[in-house]
C-alpha positions in Angstrom: -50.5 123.0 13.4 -48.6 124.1 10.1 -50.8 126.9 9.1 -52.5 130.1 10.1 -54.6 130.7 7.2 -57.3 132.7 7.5 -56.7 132.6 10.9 -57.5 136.1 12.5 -55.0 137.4 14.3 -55.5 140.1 16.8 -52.1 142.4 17.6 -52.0 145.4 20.3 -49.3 147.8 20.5 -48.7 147.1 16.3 -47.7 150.8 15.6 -44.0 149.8 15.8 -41.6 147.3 17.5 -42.6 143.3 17.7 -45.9 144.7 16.8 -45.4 145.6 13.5 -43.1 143.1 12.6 -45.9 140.2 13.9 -48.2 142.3 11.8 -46.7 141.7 8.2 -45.4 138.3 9.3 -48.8 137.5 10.0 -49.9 138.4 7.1 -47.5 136.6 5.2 -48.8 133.4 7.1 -52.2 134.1 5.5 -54.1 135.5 8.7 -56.6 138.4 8.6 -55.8 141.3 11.2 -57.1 143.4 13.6 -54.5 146.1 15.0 -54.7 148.5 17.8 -52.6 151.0 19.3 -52.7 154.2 21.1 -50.3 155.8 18.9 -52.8 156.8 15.6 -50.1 157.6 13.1 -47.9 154.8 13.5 -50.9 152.4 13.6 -52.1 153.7 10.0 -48.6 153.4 9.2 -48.6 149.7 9.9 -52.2 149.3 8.0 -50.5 150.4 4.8 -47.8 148.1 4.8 -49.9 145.1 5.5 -51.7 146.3 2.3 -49.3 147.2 0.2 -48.0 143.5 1.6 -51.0 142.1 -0.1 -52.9 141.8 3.5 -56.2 142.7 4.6 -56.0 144.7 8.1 -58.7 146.4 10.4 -57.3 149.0 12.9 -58.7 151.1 15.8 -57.0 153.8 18.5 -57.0 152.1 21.5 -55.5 153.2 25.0 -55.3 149.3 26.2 -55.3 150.4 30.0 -59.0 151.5 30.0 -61.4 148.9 30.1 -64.4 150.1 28.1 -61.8 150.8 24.5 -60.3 146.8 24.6 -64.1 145.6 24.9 -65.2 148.3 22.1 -62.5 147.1 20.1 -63.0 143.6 20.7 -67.1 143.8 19.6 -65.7 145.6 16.4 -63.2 143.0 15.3 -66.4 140.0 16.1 -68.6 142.2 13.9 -66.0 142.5 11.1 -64.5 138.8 10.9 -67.2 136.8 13.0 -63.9 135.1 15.1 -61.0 135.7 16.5 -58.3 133.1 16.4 -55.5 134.5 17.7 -54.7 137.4 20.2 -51.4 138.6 20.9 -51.3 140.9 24.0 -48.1 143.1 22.7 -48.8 146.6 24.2 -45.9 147.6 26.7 -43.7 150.9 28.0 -41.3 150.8 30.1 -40.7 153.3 33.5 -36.8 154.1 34.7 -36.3 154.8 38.1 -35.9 153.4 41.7 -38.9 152.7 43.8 -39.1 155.7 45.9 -37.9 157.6 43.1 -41.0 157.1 40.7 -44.8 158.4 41.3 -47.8 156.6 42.3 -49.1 157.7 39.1 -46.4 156.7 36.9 -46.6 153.7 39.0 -50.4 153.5 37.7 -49.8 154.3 34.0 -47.4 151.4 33.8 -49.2 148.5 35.6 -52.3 150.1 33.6 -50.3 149.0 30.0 -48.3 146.6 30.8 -50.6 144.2 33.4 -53.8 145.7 32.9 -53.6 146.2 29.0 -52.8 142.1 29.0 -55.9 141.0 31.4 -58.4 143.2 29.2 -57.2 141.8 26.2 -57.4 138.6 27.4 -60.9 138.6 29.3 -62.1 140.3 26.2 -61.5 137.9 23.1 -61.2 134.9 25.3 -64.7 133.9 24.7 -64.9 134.6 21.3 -61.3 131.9 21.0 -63.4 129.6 22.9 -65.9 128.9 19.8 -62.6 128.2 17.3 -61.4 124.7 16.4 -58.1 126.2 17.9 -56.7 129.3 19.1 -54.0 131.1 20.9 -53.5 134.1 23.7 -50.1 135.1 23.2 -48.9 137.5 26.0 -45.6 139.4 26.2 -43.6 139.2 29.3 -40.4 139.9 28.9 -36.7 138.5 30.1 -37.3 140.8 32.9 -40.2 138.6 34.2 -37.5 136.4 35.0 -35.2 138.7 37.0 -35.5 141.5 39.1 -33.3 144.7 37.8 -32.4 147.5 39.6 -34.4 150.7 38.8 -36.8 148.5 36.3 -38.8 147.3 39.8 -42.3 148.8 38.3 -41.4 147.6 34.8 -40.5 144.2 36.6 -43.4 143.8 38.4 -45.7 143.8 35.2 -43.2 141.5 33.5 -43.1 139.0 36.5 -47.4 139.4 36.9 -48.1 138.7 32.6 -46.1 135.5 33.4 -47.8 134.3 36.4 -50.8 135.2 34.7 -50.0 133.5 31.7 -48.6 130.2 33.3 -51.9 129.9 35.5 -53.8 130.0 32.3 -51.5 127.0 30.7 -53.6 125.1 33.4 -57.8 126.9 33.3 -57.1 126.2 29.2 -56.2 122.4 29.9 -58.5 120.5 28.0 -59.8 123.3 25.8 -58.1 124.1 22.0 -56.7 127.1 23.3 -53.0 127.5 23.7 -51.7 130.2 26.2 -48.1 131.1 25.1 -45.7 133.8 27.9 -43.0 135.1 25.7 -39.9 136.2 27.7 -37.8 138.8 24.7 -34.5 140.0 25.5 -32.9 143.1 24.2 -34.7 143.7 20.8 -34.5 147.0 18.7 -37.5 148.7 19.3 -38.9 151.7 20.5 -39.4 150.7 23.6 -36.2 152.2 25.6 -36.7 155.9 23.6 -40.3 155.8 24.7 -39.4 155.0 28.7 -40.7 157.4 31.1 -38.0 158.5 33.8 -38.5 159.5 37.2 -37.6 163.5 37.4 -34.7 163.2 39.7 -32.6 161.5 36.5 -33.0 164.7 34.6 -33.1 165.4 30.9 -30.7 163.8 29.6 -31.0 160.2 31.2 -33.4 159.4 28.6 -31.1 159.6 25.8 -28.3 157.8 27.8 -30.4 155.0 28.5 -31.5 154.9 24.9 -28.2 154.7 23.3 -27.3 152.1 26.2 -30.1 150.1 25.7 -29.2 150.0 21.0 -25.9 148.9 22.1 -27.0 145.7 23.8 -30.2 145.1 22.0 -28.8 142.6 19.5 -31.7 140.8 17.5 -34.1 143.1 15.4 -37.8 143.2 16.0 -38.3 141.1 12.4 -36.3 138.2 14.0 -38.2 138.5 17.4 -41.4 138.5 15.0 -40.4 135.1 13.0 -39.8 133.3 16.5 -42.6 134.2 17.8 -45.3 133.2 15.1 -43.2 129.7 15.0 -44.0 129.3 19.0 -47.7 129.8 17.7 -47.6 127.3 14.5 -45.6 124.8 17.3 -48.5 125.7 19.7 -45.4 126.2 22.6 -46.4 127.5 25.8 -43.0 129.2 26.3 -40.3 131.2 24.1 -37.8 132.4 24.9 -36.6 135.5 22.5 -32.7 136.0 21.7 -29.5 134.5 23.0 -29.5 136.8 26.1 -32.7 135.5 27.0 -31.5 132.2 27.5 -28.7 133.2 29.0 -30.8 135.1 31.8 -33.0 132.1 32.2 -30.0 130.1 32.8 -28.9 132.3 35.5 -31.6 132.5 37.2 -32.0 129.1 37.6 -29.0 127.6 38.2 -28.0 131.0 40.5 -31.6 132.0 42.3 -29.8 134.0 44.9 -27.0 135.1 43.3 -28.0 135.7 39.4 -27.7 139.7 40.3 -24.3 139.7 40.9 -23.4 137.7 38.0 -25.7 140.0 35.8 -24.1 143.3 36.9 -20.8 141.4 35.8 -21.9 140.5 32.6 -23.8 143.1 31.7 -22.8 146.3 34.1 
């Protein structure tokens, strides 16, 4: 595959972040779009750059955790473009806090996004890519689906699930033109840490200090994390791996299975 044109590329969670950047690199690959998000203003915001970009973009406010709004959204996009050729399942928050720490319901609100979100998205276009020549679901996981980290065990357990997920469907899509791609990004600069939810014993203030923590570390931008991405898709690869930490985490896990936690709070603590 060396072109996306007139592809149509589906995108949730394009207010911001990976998101946006996928949106107008999308669109610079020739693809037609249809972007949601639950966040109304940021979403419009993203519409008018893929305009003034020279793009042609539908968009609709969509909470990807409740069932009913992915398949509404998912009938809309058929009945604009006719096809969908490409999904990318990029919807994600984040929740701070130790196990017992956190609430059943914050608990809920995560694995609703972040699993949930991925699994609608996916059940929901994945006839639809079944009648294209080719097509992709592309679903973020994240490096954290490839270690467990210490106060990150709800966020961890959505990350680790979208890859299982993901790497079962490399095998139900064997012999179809579909391609399932699990993207494992590192630390990229994006909302996503100033947007965390925080269990109440951390107080105020842990927000910000994880925030500023997390800009320090989080080296590649979300327009680099973008251009990686839509070359795992034109490479049809069933596996990326996003920035050098990334890698590096991989590595660690597999060389050290037991004993990457150690290393990690050496490296990175």
């Amino acid at each position: 595959m060396k072109s996306l044109e007139k592809k149509v590329a589906v995108i949730t969670g394009a207010a911001s972040g990976i998101g946006r950047s996928l949106a107008l690199g999308l669109v610079r690959e020739g693809c037609f779009l249809a972007l949601a998000d639950y966040n109304k203003k940021g979403l419009d915001e993203t519409v008018r750059m893929v305009k003034e970009a020279g793009g042609a973009a539908m968009s609709q406010v969509v909470d990807v955790a409740n069932r009913s709004q992915v398949e509404r959204f998912a009938a809309a996009v058929i009945k604009k473009y006719k096809q969908a050729d490409i999904i990318v399942n990029n919807a994600g928050v984040t929740l701070f806090g130790r196990l017992e720490d956190v609430s059943y319901r914050e608990i809920e609100w995560i694995m609703g996004i972040n699993l949930w979100g991925v699994v609608y998205g996916t059940r929901a276009f994945l006839p639809h890519l079944k009648n294209r020549p080719e097509a992709w679901v592309v679903n973020l996981s994240s490096a954290f689906g490839l270690v467990g980290v210490p106060s990150q065990t709800t966020y961890c357990a959505t990350k680790f699930a979208v890859r299982g997920f993901t790497e079962s469907l490399w095998r139900e899509l064997k012999g179809t033109k579909i391609t399932a791609i699990s993207v494992h990004p590192g630390g990229i600069r994006t909302n996503i840490a100033h947007n965390a939810k925080f269990a109440s014993k951390f107080g105020k203030d842990a927000g910000k200090k994880f925030a500023r923590s997390f800009d320090r570390v989080a080296r590649m931008s979300a327009d680099e994390a973008a251009r990686e991405i839509i070359a795992a898709i034109i490479k049809k690869k069933r596996r990326l791996l996003v920035g050098a930490d990334a890698k590096l985490i991989d590595i660690l896990q597999r060389v050290f299975p037991s004993a990457y936690g150690k290393i990690m709070d050496r490296l990175f603590g």
